[in-house]
Steps between C-alpha positions, in 0.01 A plus 500: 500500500385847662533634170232258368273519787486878505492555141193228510323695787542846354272301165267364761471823667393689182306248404293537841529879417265460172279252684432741751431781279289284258768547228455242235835328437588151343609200674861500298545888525845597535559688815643771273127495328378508895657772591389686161170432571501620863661836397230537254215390662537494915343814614811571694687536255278762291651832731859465573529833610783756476752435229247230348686498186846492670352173677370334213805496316643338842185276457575421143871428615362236733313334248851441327651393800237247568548387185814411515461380850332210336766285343779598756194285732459239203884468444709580763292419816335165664193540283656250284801266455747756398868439494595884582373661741476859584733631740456637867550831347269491256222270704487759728434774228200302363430452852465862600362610159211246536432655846484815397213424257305315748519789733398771248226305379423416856499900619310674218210248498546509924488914480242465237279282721531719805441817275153329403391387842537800646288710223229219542 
């Protein structure tokens, strides 16, 4: 069931993401379209830095993984009556994978807000 829960709080949290940046997204967006749109759009996101294009191909590799994170939830988790389930193993990969989104999401817009505050 963790796998469920933190796949569904890593959509929430991206969806609270666009809300608080005012980026226009619709009510049955795909968290893959969420996090497109927050690349795009989130003014964090606009100056990775050194070895930008190095990190958007990691970026682009994300949106694949997030992607496929979405029916290993839907078919082999809690989320729904599913015969198989995933295995420790593997629950623990989506597990820490999932994490690791949350908290790069969660440190560029964090280092992008502190950036801004302290040039106000």
């Amino acid at each position: 069931s963790t796998v469920d829960r933190i796949f569904t709080a890593l959509h929430g949290y991206m969806e609270a993401i666009c809300n608080d940046a005012r980026i226009a997204f619709g009510e049955d967006d795909s968290i893959v379209k969420l996090f497109k749109l927050i690349k795009e759009k989130h003014p964090a996101f606009q100056s990775i830095g050194p070895r930008g294009q190095d990190i958007v191909k990691v970026l682009r590799s994300l949106s694949a993984i997030i992607d496929a994170l979405q029916p290993v939830r839907n078919k082999a988790s809690l989320a729904h009556p599913n015969e198989h389930l995933l295995e420790q193993a593997e629950a623990m990969l989506v597990m820490n994978t999932t994490k690791t989104i949350m908290h790069y999401l969660d440190n560029r817009i964090v280092d992008w807000e502190n950036q801004n505050q302290s040039t106000k």
